[in-house]
ZADO-1210 file (C-alpha; in nm, 4 decimals, padded with zeros to 6 digits):
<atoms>
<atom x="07.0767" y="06.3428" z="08.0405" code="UNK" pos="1"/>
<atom x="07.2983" y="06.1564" z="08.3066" code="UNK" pos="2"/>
<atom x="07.0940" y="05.8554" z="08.4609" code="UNK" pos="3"/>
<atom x="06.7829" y="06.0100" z="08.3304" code="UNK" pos="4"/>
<atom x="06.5414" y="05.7285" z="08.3006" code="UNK" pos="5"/>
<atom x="06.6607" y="05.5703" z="08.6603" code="UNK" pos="6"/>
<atom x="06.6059" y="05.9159" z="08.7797" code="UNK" pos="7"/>
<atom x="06.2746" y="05.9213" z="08.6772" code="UNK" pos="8"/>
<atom x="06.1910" y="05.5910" z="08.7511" code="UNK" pos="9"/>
<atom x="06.2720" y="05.6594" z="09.1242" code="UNK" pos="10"/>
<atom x="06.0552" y="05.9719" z="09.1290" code="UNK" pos="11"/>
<atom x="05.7913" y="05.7769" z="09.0086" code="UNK" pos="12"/>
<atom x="05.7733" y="05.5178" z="09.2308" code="UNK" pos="13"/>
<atom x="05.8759" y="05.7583" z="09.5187" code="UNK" pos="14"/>
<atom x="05.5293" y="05.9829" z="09.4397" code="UNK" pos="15"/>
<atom x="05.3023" y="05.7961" z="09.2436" code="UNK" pos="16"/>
<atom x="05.1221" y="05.6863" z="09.6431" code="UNK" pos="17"/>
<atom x="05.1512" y="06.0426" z="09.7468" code="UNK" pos="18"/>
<atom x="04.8495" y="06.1563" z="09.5190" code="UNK" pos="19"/>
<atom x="04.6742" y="06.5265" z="09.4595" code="UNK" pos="20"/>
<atom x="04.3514" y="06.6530" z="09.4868" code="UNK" pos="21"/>
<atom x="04.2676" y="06.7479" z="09.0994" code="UNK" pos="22"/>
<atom x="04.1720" y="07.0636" z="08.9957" code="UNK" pos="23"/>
<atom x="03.8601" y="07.1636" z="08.7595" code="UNK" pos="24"/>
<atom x="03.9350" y="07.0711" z="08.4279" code="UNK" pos="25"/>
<atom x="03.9304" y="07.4148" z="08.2331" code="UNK" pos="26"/>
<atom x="03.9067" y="07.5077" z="07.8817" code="UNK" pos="27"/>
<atom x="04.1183" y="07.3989" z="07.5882" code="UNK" pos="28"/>
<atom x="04.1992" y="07.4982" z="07.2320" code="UNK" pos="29"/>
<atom x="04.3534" y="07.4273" z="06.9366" code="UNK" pos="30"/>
<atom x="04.6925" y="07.6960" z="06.8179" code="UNK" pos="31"/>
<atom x="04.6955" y="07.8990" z="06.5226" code="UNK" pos="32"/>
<atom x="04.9600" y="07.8127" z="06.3020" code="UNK" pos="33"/>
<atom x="05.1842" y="08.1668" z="06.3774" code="UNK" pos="34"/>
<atom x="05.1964" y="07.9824" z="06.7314" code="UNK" pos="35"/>
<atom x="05.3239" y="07.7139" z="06.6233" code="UNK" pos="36"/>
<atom x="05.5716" y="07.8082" z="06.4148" code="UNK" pos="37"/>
<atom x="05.7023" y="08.0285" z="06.7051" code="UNK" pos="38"/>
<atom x="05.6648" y="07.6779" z="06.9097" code="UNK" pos="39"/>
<atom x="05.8787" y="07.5083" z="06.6579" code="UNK" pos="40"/>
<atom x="06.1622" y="07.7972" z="06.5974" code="UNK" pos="41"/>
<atom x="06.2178" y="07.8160" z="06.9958" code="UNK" pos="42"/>
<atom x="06.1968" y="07.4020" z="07.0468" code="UNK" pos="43"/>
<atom x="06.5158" y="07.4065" z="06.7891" code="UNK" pos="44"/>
<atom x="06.6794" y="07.7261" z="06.9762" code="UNK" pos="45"/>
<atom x="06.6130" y="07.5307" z="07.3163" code="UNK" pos="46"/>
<atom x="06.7738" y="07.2440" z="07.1347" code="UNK" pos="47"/>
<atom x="07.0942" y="07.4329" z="07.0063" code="UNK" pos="48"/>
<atom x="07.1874" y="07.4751" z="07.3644" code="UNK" pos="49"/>
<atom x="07.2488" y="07.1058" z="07.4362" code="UNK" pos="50"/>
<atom x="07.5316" y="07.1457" z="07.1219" code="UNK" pos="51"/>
<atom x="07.8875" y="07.1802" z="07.3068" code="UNK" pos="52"/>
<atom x="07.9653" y="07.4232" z="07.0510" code="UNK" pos="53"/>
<atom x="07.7075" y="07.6982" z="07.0971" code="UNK" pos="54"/>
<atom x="07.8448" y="07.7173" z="07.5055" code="UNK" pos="55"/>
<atom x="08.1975" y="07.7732" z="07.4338" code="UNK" pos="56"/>
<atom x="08.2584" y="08.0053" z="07.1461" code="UNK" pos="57"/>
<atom x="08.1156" y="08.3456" z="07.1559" code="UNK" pos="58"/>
<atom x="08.1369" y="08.5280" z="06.8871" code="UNK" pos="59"/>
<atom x="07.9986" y="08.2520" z="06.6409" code="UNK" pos="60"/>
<atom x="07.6806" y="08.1361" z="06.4660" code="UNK" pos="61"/>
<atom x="07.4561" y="07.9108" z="06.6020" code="UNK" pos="62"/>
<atom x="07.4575" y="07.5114" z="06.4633" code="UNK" pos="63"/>
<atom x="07.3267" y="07.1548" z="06.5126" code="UNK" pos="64"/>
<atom x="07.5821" y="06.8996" z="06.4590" code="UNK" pos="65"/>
<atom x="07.2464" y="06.6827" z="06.5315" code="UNK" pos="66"/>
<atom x="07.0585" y="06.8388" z="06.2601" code="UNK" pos="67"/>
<atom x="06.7730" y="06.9269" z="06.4849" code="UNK" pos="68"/>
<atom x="06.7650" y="07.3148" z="06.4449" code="UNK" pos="69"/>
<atom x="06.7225" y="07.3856" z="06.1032" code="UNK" pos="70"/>
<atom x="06.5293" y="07.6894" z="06.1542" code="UNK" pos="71"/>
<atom x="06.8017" y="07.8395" z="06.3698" code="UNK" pos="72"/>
<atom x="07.0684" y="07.7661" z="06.1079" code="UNK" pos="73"/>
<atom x="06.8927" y="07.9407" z="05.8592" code="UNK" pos="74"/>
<atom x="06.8472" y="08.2225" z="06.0671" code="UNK" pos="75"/>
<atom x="07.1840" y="08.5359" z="06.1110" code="UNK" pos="76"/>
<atom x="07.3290" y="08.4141" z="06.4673" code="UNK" pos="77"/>
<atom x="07.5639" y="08.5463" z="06.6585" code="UNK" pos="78"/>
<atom x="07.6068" y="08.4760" z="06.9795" code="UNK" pos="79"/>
<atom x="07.6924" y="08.7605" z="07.2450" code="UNK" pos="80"/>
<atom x="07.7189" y="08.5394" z="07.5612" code="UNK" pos="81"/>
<atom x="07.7801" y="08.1982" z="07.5734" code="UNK" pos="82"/>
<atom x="07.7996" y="08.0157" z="07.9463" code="UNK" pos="83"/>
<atom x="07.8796" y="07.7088" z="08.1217" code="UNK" pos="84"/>
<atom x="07.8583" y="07.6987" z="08.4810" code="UNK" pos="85"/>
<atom x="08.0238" y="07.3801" z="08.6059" code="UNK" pos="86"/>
<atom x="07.8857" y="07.2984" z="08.9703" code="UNK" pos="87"/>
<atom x="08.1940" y="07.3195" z="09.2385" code="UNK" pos="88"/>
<atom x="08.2000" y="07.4348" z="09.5813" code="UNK" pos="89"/>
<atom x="08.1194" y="07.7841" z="09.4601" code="UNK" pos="90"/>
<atom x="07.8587" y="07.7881" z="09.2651" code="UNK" pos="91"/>
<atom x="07.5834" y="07.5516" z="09.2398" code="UNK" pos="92"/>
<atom x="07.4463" y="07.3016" z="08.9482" code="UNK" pos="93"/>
<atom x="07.5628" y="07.3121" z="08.6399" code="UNK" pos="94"/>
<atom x="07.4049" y="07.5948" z="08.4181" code="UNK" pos="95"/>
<atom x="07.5202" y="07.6307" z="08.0420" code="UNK" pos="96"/>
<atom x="07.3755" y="07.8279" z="07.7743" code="UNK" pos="97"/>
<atom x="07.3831" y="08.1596" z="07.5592" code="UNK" pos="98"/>
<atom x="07.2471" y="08.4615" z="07.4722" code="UNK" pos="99"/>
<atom x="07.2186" y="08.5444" z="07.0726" code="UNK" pos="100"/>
<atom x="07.1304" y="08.7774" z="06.8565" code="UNK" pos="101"/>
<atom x="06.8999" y="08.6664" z="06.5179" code="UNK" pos="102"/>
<atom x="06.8502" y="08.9501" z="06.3106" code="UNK" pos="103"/>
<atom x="06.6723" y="08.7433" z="06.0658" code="UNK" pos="104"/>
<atom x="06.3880" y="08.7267" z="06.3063" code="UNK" pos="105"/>
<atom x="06.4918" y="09.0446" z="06.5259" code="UNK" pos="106"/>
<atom x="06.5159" y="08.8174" z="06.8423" code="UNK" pos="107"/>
<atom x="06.7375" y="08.8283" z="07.1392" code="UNK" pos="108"/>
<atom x="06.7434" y="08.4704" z="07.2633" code="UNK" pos="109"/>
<atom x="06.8335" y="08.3393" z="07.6080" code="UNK" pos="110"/>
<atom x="06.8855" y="07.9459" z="07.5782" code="UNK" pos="111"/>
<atom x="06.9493" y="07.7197" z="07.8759" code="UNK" pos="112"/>
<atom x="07.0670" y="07.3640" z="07.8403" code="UNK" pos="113"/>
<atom x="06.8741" y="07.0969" z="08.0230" code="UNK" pos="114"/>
<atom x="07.0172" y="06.8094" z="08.2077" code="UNK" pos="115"/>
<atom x="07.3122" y="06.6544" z="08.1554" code="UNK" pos="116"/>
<atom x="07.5397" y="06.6331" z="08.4053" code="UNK" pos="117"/>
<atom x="07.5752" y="06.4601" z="08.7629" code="UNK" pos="118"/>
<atom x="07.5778" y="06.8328" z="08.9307" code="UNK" pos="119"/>
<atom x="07.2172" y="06.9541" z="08.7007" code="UNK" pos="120"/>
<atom x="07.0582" y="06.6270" z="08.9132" code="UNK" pos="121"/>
<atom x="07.1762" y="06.7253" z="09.2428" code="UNK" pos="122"/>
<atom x="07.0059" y="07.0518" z="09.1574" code="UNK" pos="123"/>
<atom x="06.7132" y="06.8986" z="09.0359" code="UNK" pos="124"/>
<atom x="06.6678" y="06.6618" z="09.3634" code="UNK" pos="125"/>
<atom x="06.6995" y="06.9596" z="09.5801" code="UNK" pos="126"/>
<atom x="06.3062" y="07.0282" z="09.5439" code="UNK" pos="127"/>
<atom x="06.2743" y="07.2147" z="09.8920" code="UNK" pos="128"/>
<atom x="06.0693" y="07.5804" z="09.8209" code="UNK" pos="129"/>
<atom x="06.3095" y="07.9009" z="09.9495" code="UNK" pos="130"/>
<atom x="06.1406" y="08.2436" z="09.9759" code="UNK" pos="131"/>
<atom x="06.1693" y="08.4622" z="09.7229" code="UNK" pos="132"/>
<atom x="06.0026" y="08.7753" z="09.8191" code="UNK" pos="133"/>
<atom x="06.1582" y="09.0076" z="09.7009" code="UNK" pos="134"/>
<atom x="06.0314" y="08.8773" z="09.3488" code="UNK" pos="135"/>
<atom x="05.6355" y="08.8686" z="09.4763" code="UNK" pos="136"/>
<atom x="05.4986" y="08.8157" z="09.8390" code="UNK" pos="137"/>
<atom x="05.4566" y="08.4806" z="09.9262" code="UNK" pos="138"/>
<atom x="05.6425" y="08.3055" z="09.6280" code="UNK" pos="139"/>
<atom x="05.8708" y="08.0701" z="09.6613" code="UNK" pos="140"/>
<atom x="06.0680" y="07.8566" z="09.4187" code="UNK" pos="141"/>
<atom x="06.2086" y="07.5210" z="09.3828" code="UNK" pos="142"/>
<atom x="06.5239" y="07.5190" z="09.6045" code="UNK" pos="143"/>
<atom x="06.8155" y="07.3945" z="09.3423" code="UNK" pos="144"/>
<atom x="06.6680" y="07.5700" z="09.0142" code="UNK" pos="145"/>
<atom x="06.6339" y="07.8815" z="09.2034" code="UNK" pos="146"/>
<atom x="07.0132" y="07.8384" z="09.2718" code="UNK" pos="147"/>
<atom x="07.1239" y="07.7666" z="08.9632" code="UNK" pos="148"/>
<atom x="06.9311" y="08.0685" z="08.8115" code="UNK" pos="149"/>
<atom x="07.1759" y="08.2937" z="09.0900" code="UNK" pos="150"/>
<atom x="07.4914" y="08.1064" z="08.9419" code="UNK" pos="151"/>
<atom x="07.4521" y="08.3306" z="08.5983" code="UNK" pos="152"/>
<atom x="07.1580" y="08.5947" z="08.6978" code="UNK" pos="153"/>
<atom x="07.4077" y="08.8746" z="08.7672" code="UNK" pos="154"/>
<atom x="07.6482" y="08.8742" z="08.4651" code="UNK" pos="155"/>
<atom x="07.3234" y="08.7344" z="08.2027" code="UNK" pos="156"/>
<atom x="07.1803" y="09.0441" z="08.3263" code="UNK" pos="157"/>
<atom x="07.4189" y="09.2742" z="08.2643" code="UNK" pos="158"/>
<atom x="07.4882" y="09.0812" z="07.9156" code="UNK" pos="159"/>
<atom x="07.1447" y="09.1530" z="07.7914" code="UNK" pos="160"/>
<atom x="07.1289" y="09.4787" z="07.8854" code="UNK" pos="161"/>
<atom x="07.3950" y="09.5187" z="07.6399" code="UNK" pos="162"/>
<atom x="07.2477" y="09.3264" z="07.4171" code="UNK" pos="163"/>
<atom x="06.8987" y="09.5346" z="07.4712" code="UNK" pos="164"/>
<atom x="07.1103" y="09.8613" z="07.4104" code="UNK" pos="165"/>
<atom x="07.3245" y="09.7246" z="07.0841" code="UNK" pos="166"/>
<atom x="06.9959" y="09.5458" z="06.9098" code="UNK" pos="167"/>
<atom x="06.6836" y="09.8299" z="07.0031" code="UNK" pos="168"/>
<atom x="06.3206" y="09.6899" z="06.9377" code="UNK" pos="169"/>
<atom x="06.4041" y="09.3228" z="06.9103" code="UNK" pos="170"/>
<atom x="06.2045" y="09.0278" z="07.0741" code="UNK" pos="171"/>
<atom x="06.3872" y="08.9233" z="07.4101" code="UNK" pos="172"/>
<atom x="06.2851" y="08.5269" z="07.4739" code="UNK" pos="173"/>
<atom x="06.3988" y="08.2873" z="07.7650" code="UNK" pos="174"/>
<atom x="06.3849" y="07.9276" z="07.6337" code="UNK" pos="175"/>
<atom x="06.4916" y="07.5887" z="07.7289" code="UNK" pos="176"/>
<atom x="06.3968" y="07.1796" z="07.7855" code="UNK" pos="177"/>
<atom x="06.4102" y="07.0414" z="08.1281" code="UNK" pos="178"/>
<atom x="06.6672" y="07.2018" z="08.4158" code="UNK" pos="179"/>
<atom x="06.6454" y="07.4684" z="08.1528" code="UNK" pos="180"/>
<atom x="06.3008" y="07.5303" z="08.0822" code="UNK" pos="181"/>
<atom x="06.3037" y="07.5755" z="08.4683" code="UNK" pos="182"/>
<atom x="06.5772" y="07.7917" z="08.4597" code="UNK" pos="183"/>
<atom x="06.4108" y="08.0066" z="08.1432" code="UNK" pos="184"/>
<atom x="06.0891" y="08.0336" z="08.3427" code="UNK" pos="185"/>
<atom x="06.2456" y="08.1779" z="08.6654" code="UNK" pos="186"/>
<atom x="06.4823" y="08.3962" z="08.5050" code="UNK" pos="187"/>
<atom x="06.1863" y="08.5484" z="08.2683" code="UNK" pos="188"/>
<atom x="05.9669" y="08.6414" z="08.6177" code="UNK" pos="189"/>
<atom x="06.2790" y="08.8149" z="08.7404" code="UNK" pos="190"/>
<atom x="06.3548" y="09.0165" z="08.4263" code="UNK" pos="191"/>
<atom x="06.0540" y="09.1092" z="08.3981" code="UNK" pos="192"/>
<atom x="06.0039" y="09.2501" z="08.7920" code="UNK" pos="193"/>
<atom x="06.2862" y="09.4355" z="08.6995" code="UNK" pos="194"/>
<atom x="06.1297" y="09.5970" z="08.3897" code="UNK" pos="195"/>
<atom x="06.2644" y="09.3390" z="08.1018" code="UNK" pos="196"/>
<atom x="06.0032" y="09.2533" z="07.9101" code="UNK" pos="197"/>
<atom x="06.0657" y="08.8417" z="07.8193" code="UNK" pos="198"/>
<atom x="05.8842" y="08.5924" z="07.6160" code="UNK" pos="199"/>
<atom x="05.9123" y="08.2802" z="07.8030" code="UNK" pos="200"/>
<atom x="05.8876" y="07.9287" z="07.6010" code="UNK" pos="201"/>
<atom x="05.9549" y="07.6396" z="07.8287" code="UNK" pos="202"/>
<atom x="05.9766" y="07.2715" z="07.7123" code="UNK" pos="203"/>
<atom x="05.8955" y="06.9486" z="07.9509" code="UNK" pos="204"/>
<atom x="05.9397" y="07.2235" z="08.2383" code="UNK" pos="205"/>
<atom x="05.9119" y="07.0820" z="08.6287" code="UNK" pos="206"/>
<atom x="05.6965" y="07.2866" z="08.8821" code="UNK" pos="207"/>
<atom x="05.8996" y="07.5513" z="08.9345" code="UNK" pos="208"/>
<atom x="05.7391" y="07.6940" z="09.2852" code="UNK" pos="209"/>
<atom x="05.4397" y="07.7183" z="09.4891" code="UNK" pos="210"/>
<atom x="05.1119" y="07.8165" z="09.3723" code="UNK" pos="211"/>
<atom x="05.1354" y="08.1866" z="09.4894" code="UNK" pos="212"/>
<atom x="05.4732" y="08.1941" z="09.1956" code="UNK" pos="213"/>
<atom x="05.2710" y="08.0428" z="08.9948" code="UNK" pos="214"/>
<atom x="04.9802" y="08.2882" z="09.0080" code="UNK" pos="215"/>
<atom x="05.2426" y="08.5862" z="08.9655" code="UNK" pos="216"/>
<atom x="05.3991" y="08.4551" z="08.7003" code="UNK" pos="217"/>
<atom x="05.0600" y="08.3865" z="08.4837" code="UNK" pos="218"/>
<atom x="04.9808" y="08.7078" z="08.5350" code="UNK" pos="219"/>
<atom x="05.2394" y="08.8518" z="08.3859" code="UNK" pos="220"/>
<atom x="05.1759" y="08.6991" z="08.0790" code="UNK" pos="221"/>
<atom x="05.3688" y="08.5965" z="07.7564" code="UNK" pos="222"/>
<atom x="05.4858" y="08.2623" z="07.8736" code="UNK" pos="223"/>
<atom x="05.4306" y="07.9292" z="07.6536" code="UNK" pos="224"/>
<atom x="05.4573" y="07.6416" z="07.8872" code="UNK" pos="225"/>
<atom x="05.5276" y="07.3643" z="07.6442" code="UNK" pos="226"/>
<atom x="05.4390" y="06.9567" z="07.7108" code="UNK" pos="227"/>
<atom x="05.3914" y="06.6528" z="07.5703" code="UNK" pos="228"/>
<atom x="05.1782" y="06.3695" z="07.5856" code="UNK" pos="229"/>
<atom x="05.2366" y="06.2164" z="07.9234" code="UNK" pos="230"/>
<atom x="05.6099" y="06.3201" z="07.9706" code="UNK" pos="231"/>
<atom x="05.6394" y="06.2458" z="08.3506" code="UNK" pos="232"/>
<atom x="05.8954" y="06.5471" z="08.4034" code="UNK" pos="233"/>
<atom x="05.6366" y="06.8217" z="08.4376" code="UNK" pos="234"/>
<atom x="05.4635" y="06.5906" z="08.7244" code="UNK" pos="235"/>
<atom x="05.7734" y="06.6487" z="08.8892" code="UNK" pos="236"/>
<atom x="05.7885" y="06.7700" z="09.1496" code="UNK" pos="237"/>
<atom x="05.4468" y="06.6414" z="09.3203" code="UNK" pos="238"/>
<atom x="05.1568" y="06.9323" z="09.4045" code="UNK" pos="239"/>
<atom x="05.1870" y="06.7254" z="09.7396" code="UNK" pos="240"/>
<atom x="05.4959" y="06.8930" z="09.8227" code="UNK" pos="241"/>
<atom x="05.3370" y="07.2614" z="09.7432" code="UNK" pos="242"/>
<atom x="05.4467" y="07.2651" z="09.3782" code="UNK" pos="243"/>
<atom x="05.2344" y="07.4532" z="09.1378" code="UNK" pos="244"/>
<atom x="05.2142" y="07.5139" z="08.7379" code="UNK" pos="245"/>
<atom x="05.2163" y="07.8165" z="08.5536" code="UNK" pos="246"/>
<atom x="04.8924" y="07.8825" z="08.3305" code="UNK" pos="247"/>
<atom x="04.8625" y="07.8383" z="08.0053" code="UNK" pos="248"/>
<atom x="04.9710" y="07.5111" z="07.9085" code="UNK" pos="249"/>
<atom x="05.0350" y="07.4545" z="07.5350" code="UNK" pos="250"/>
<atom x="04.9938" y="06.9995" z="07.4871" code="UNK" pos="251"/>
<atom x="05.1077" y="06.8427" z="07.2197" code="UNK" pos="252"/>
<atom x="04.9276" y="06.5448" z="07.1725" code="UNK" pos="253"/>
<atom x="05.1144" y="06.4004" z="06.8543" code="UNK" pos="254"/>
<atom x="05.3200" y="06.0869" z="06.9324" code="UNK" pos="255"/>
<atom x="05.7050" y="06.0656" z="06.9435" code="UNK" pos="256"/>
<atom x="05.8886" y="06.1142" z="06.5838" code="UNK" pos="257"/>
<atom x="05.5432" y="06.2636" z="06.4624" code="UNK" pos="258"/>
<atom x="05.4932" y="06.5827" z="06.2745" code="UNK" pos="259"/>
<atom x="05.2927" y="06.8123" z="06.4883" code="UNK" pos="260"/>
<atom x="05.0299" y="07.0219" z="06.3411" code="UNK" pos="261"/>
<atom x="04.7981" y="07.3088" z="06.4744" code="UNK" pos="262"/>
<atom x="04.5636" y="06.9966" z="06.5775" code="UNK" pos="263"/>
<atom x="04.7868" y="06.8405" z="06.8178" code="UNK" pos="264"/>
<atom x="04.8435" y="07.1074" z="07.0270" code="UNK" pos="265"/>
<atom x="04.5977" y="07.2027" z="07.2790" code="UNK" pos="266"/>
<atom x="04.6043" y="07.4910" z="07.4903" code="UNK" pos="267"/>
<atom x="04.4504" y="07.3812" z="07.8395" code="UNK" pos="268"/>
<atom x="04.3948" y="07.7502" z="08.1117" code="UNK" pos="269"/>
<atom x="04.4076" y="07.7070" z="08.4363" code="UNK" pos="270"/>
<atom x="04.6914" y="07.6682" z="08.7080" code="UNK" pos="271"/>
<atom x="04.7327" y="07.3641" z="08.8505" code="UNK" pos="272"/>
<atom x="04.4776" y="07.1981" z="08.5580" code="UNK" pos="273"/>
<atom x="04.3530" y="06.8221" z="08.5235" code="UNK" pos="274"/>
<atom x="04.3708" y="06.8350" z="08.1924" code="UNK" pos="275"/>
<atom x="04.6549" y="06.8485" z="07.9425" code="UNK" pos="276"/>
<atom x="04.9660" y="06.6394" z="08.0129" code="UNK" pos="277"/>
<atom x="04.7869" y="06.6308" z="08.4423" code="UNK" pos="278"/>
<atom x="04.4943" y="06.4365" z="08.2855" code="UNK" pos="279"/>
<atom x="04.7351" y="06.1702" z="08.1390" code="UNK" pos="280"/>
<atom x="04.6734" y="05.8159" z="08.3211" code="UNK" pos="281"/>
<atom x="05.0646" y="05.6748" z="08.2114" code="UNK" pos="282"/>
<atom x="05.4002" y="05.8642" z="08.2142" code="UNK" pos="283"/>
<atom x="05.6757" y="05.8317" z="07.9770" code="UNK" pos="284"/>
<atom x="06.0560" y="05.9462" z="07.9848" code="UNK" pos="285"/>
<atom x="06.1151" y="05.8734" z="07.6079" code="UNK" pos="286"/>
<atom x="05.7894" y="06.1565" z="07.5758" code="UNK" pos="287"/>
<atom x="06.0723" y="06.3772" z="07.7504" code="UNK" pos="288"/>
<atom x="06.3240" y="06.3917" z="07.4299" code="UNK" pos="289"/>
<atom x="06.0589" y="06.4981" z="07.1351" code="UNK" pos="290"/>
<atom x="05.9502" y="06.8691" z="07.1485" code="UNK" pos="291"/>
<atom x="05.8746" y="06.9061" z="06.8246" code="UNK" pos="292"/>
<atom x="06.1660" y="06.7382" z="06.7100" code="UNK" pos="293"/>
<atom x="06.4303" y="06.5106" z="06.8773" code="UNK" pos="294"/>
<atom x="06.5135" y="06.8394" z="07.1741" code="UNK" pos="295"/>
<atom x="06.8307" y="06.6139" z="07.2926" code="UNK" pos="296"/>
<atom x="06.9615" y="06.5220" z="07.0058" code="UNK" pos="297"/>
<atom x="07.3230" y="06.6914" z="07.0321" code="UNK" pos="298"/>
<atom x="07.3947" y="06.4904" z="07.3869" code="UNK" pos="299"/>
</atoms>
């Protein structure tokens, strides 16, 4: 992730004065260990999209020249669509990913990279809120990742409609870390206005709108908002600037380089909630790279 830690640095000393009314605390729970293993299997597809090789060839099976995806390896891959939106004066950020096809598991995958470039920070910084109404009254998203999701929306759609038509009955999940976990989570509401239904699993996601998109999205269900410890990006941006979290929120609470077990994850209800990774009194960047596993490894 380019400049990631002076990035980070900046926001926090940039917000940590602005402050937030906390929310209620709400209930938590432990997972059962089918959700986790679904946690696990989408951390590693979420990581195979930082691999330069899974954005450039389509056509091939999925790998990890990090070793980080071991689950996907073992899995039938094939990739249908694989993407990599450079920012320019056309198009905005710097979106890369793919869409594959695992009949071992009878998914349909959407993975989008996280940051990494110069361009995926500019889109990351611009945190004004622009309508998006036609999507639900009132909502509005986070200015650049709403953007970037319009850089590949039209031809991603058309892709997995394909896809949909070629591979009947299979799973359809939006994953990704970071810029993409934002990315997955926006792109999963709008499929699913439009009749798709998507499993969203996002990984160290920002706020991705205001509260009203994050009340819409919540209740349309199936999405696994993924965080861990007291990774400072999903603080980012501040509920000061009318930023909101989706509901649930699945915490891991094991340490970096730790095994994670149905124990140390915690699922804490509630938009906007105290608890979870909110309730933490420290952030940490390095928290940012281990979903799981090491998420970045293939940078």
């Amino acid at each position: 992730m380019v400049q990631f830690k002076s990035v980070c640095t900046l926001a926090v000393a940039t917000f940590a004065a602005l402050g937030a009314a906390a929310p209620a605390r709400l209930a938590e729970r432990a997972v059962s260990s089918s959700v986790l293993q679904k946690l696990s299997l989408f951390a590693q597809y979420s990581a195979a999209s930082y691999c330069t090789n899974n954005i450039n060839s389509t056509g091939t099976k999925l790998t990890c020249s990090a070793g980080n995806c071991p689950l996907v390896e073992a899995a039938n891959t094939k990739t249908l669509s694989e993407f990599y939106e450079a920012g320019s004066s056309s198009s905005y950020g710097d979106v890369a990913g793919f869409l594959v096809a695992d009949t071992t598991n009878k998914l349909l995958v959407v993975s989008f990279r996280g940051s990494r470039t110069i361009d995926t920070w500019i889109a990351n910084l611009d945190f004004g809120l622009d309508s998006i109404s036609d999507v639900c009254s009132g909502c509005a998203a986070h200015g650049g990742f709403w953007k970037s999701w319009e850089v590949v929306a039209n031809a991603l759609t058309t892709e997995l409609n394909s896809a949909i038509a070629a591979y009947p009955g299979y799973t359809i999940v939006f994953t990704g870390h970071s810029f993409g976990a934002a990315l997955a989570t926006l792109g999963a509401a709008t499929l699913r206005k439009a009749g798709i239904p998507v499993q969203m699993y996002g990984y160290g996601s920002p706020r991705v709108g205001n509260k009203a998109l994050a009340t819409f999205i919540t209740g349309q269900g199936s999405n696994y908002r993924v965080t861990h410890t007291n990774d400072i990006v999903p603080r980012l941006p501040p509920r000061v600037f009318g930023f909101s979290h989706t509901s649930p929120e699945y915490w891991i609470t094991s340490g970096d380089n730790a095994p994670v077990t149905t124990s140390d994850v915690t699922v804490v209800q509630g938009i906007d909630s105290s608890g979870g990774n909110a309730g933490e009194d420290s952030t940490s960047v390095e928290a940012h790279n281990w979903y799981i596993g090491h998420i970045d490894g293939c940078q």
